[in-house]
C-alpha positions as CSV (number, residue, x, y, z in Angstrom):
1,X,26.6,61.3,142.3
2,X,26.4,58.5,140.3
3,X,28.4,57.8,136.3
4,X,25.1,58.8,134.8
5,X,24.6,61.4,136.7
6,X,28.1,62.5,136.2
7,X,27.8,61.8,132.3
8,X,24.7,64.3,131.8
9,X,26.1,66.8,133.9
10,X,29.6,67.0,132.0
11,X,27.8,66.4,128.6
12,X,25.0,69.4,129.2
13,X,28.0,71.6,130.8
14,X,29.6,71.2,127.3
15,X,27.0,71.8,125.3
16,X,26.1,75.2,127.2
17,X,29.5,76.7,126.8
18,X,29.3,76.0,123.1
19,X,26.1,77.1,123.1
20,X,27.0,80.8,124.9
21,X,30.3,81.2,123.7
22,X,30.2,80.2,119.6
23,X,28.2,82.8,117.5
24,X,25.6,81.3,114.8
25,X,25.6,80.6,112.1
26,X,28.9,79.0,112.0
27,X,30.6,75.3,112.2
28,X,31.0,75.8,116.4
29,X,27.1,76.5,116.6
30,X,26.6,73.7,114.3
31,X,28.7,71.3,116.5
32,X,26.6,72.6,120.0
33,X,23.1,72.3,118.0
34,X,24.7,68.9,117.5
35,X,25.7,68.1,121.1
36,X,22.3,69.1,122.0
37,X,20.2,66.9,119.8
38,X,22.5,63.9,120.6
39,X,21.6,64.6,124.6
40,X,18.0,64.9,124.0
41,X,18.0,61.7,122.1
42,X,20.1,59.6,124.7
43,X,23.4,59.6,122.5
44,X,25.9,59.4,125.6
45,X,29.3,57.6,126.0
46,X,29.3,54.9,129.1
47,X,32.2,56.6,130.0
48,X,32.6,59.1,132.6
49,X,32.4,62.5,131.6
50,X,32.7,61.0,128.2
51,X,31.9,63.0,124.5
52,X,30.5,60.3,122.2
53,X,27.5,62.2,121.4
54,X,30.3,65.1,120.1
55,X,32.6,62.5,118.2
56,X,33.8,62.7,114.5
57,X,33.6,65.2,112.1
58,X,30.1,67.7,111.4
59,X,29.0,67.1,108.1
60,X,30.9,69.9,105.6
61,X,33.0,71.1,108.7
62,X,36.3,69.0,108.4
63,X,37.6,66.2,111.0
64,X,39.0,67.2,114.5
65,X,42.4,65.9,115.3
66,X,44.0,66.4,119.0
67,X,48.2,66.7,119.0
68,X,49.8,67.1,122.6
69,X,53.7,67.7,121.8
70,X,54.4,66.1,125.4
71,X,51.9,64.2,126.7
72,X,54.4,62.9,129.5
73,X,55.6,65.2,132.3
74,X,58.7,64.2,134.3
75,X,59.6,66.8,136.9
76,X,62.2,65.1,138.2
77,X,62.3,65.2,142.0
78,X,60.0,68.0,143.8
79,X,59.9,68.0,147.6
80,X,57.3,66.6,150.1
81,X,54.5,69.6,150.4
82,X,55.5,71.4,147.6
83,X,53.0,71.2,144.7
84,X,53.7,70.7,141.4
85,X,52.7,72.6,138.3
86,X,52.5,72.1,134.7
87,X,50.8,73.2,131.4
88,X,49.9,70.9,129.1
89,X,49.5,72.3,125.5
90,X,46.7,71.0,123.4
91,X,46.8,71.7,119.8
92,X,43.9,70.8,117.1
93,X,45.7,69.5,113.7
94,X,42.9,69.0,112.3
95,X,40.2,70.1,109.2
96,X,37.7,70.3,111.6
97,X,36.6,72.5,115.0
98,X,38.3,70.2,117.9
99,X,36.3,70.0,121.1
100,X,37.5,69.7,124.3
101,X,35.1,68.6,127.6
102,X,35.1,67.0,130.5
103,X,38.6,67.3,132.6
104,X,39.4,64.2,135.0
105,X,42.3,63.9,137.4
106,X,43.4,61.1,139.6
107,X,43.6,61.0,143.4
108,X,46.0,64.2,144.9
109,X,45.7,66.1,141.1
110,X,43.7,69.4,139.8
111,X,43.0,70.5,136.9
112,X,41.6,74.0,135.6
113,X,39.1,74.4,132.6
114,X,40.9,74.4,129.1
115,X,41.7,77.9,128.2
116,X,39.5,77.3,124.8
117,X,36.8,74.7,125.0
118,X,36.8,74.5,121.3
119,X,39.9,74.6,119.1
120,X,39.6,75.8,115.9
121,X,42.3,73.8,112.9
122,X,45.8,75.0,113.9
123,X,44.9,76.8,117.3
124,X,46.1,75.3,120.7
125,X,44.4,75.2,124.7
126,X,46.2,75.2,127.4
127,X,45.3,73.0,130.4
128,X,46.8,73.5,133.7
129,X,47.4,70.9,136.1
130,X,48.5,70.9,139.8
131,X,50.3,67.8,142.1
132,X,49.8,68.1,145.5
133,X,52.2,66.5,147.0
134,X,51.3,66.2,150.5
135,X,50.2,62.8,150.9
136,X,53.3,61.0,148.6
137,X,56.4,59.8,149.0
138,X,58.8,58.4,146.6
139,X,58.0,57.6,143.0
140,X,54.8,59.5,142.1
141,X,52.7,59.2,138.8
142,X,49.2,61.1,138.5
143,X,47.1,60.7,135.3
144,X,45.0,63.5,133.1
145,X,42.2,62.7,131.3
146,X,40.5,64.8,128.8
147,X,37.8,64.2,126.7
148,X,37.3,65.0,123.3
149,X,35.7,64.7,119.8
150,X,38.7,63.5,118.1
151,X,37.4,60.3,116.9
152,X,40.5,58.7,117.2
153,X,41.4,59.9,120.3
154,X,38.2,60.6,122.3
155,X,40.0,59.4,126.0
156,X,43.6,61.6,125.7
157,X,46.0,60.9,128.7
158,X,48.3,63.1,129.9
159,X,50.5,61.9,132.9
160,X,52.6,63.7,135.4
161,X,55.7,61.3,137.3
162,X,58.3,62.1,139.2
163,X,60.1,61.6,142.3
164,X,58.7,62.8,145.3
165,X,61.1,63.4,148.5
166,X,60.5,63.9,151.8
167,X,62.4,66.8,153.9
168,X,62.2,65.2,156.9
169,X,61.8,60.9,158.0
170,X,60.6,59.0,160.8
171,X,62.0,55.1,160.6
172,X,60.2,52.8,161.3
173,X,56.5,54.6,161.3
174,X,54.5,53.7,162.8
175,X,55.2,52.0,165.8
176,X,53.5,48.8,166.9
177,X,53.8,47.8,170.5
178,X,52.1,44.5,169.3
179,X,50.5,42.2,172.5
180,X,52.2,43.5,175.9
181,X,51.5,41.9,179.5
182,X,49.8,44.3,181.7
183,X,52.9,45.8,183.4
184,X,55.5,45.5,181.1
185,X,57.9,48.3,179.9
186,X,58.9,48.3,176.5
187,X,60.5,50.7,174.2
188,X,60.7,51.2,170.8
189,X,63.4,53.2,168.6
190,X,62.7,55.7,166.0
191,X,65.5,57.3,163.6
192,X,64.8,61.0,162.3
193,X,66.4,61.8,159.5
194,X,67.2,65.2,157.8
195,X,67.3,64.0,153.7
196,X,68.1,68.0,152.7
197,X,71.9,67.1,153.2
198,X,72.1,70.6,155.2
199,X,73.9,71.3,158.5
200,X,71.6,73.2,160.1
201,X,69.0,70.6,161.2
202,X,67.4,70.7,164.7
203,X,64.6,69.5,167.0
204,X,62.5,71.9,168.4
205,X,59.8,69.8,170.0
206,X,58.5,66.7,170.6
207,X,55.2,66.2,172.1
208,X,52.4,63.6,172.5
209,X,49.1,63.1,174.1
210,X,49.7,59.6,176.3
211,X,50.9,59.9,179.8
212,X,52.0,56.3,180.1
213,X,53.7,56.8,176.6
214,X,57.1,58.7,177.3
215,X,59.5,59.9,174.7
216,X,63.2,61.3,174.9
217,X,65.4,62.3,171.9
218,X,69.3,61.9,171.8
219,X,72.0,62.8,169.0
220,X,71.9,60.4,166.6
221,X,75.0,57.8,167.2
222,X,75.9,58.1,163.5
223,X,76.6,61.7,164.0
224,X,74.5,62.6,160.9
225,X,71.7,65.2,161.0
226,X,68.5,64.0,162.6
227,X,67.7,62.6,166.2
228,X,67.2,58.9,167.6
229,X,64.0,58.9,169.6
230,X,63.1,56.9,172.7
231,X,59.3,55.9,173.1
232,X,58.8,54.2,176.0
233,X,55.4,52.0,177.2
234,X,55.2,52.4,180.9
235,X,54.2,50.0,183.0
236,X,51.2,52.0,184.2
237,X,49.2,51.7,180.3
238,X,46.1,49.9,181.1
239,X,44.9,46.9,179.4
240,X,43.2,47.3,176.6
241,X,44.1,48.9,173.0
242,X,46.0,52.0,173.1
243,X,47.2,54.7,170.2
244,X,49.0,57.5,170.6
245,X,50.7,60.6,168.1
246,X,54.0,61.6,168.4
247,X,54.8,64.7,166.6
248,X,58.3,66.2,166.2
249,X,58.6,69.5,165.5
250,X,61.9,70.0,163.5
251,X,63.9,73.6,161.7
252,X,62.9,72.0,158.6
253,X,58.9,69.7,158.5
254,X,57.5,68.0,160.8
255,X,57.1,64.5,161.0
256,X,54.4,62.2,163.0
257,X,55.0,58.6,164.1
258,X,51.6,57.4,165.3
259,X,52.6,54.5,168.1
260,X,49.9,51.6,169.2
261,X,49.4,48.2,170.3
262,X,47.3,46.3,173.4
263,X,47.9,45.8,176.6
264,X,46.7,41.9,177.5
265,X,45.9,41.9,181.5
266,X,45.7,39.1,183.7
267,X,41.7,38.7,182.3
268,X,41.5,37.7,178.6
269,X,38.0,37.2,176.4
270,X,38.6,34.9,173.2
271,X,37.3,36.3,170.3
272,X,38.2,39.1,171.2
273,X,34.8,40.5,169.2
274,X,31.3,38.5,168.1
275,X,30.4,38.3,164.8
276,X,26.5,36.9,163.9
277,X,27.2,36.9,160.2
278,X,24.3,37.4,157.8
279,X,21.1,35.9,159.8
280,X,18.1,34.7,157.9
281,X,14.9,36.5,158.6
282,X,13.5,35.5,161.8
283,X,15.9,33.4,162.9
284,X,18.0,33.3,166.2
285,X,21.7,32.3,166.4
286,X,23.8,31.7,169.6
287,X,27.0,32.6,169.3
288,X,29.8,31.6,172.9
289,X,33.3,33.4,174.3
290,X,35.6,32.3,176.8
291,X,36.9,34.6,179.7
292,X,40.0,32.9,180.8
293,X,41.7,34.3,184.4
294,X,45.9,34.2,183.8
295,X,46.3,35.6,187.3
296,X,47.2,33.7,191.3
297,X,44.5,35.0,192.3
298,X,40.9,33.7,191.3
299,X,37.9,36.4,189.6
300,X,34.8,36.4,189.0
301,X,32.5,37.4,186.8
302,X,29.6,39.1,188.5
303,X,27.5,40.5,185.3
304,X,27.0,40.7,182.1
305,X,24.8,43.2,179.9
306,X,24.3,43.7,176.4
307,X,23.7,47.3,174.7
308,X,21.7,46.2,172.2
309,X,18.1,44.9,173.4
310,X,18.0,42.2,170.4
311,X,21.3,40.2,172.3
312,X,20.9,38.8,175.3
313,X,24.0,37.1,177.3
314,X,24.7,34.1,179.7
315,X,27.7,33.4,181.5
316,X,28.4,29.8,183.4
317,X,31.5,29.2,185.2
318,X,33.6,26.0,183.5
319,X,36.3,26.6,186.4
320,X,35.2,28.8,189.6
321,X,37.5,31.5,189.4
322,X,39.3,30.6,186.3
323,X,37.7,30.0,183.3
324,X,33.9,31.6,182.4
325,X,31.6,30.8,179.1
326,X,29.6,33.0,178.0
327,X,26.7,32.7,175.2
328,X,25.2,35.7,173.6
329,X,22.1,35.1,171.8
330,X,20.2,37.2,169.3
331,X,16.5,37.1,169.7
332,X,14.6,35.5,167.0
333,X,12.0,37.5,165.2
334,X,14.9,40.5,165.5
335,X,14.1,43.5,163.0
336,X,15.9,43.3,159.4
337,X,18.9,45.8,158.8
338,X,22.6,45.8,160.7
339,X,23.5,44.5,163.6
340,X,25.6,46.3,166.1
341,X,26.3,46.4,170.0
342,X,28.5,45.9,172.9
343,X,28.4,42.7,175.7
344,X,29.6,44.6,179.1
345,X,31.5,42.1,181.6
346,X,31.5,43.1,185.2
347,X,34.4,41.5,187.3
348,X,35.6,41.4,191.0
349,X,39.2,42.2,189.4
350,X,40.3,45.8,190.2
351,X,42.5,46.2,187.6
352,X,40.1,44.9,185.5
353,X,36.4,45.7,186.1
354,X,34.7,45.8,182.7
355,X,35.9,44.4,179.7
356,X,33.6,44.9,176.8
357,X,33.1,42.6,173.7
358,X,31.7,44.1,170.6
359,X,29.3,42.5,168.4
360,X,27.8,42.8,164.7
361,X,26.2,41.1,162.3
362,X,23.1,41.7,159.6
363,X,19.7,40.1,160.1
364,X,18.3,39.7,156.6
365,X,19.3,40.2,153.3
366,X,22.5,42.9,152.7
367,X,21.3,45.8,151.6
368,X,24.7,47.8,151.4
């Protein structure tokens, strides 16, 4: 949905519940018939969900004015998972009918419908807002915006801050294994941590989906609550990228440490991906990588294939065994529109048979 869109849908949505819920003749009826004309004759704001058309006093009805007593809400600290309610309490202090419409939250926030969408001089509306705090960790601020026909405050913000703590803590997450020769062992430490300050902490399981990833968990040698994990990269992790999960089931939340890196075998291909760029219409465009062979023993390269019909590839030798070019070409006369494939590279290497290349690139003008 696009901002005009949006605007006509939260502009017409007010104007309805005036519309059903105010009984004519009166000022309320007055200000939908209002809202209504101003829709039909293109009176919007340009901002989101905005009231412009609704803005300022009716003629003989008095001047809205919008009073929120605390339009801050610190809760303090609130725990990892645990949402966080509040009501915010909108009062009209005012000569003149106050009305409220469109209700936007940021990112992780909800907000329900006002409990009155209009306000009459000396009533209040309640708006109730929820934090989910699922996704946040340390200091957290989430913003309220509601919409109104206060001409001085048409854009009111309301803001909910606070501290948000985790029960549980992997350190450091994630883990990144970074470059590693093909038959390497590595291992990484993690710290777990129990931040509730209790005594009854405990591990009950740790698993992962990896079979050349292996992890152990040992008493922490601090002696405070928590764990010190072990994840090991065997040596059997084929080249290539790899990614793993770990997750740690513990008495009180669990935690996740995703773990990844690539393994470089003895067979490397530099870039490690082709981009064409943006290709003028028509045109062809050659683009070259080099497959260098790190290992005593020599390899070669006994095909290459492309899975896109429009990229054709080449490979010459620039030392037997050692050291292979290889061009890729796109076609000329290739179709407008994104570009997208994969250059397969067949090798006499057991360990490492295919290696595969991507490409991309856009022939034509972007289009989005």
């Amino acid at each position: 949905m696009n901002n005009r869109t949006h605007i006509w849908l939260c502009a017409i949505a007010a104007a309805a519940m005036l519309a059903v819920m105010l009984p004519a003749p009166s000022a309320y009826a007055q200000i939908a018939g209002q809202a209504e004309n101003q829709l039909r004759a293109g009176g919007l704001s340009s901002e989101p969900g905005g009231l412009s058309g609704l803005a300022g006093p009716v003629a003989g009805s008095g001047t809205p004015s919008v009073e929120v007593a605390a339009p801050v809400f610190d809760f303090g600290s609130a725990i990892n998972g645990v949402p966080v309610k509040h009501v915010f309490r909108v009062k009209n202090v005012g000569t003149g009918p106050l009305v409220i419409g469109a209700v936007q939250t940021s990112c992780g926030c909800t907000a329900a419908q006002p409990t009155k969408s209009t306000v009459a001089p000396g009533e209040e509306s309640d708006i109730a807002v929820t934090f989910d705090t699922r996704a946040d960790k340390g200091p957290a601020t989430r913003t309220i915006t509601v919409f109104t026909n206060d001409p001085k405050h048409q854009q009111l913000s309301l803001t909910l801050k606070g501290d948000v703590k985790v029960q549980v803590e992997a350190v450091p997450s994630p883990v990144a294994f970074g470059n590693v020769k093909r038959g390497t062992e590595q291992a990484r430490d993690v710290t777990i941590t129990d931040l509730t300050s209790a005594n009854d902490f405990k591990i009950e399981s740790i698993s992962n989906s990896s079979k050349d990833i292996k992890v152990t968990a040992r008493a922490r040698a601090d002696g405070k609550p928590g764990a010190d994990l072990e994840i090991t990269l065997l040596k059997s992790m084929p080249p290539g990228p790899f990614n793993d999960l770990v997750k740690v089931s513990t008495s009180r939340a669990p935690v996740e440490v995703a773990v990844f890196g690539t393994i470089v075998g003895d067979l490397t291909v530099n870039p490690p991906q082709v981009s064409f760029g943006i290709v003028p219409h028509h045109a062809s465009v050659l683009r070259t990588i080099r497959l260098t062979n790190s290992a005593d023993r020599t390899v070669n390269v006994v095909g290459v294939s492309s899975t896109n019909q429009s990229v054709t590839a080449a490979v010459e030798p620039v030392t037997a065994g050692r050291v292979y070019k290889i061009t890729l070409q796109l076609r000329p006369n290739t179709p407008d529109g994104k570009l997208l494939g994969t250059l397969a590279i067949k090798t006499d290497d057991p360990q490492q048979e295919n290696l595969q290349v991507p490409f991309y690139g856009i022939v034509g003008s972007f289009r989005g």
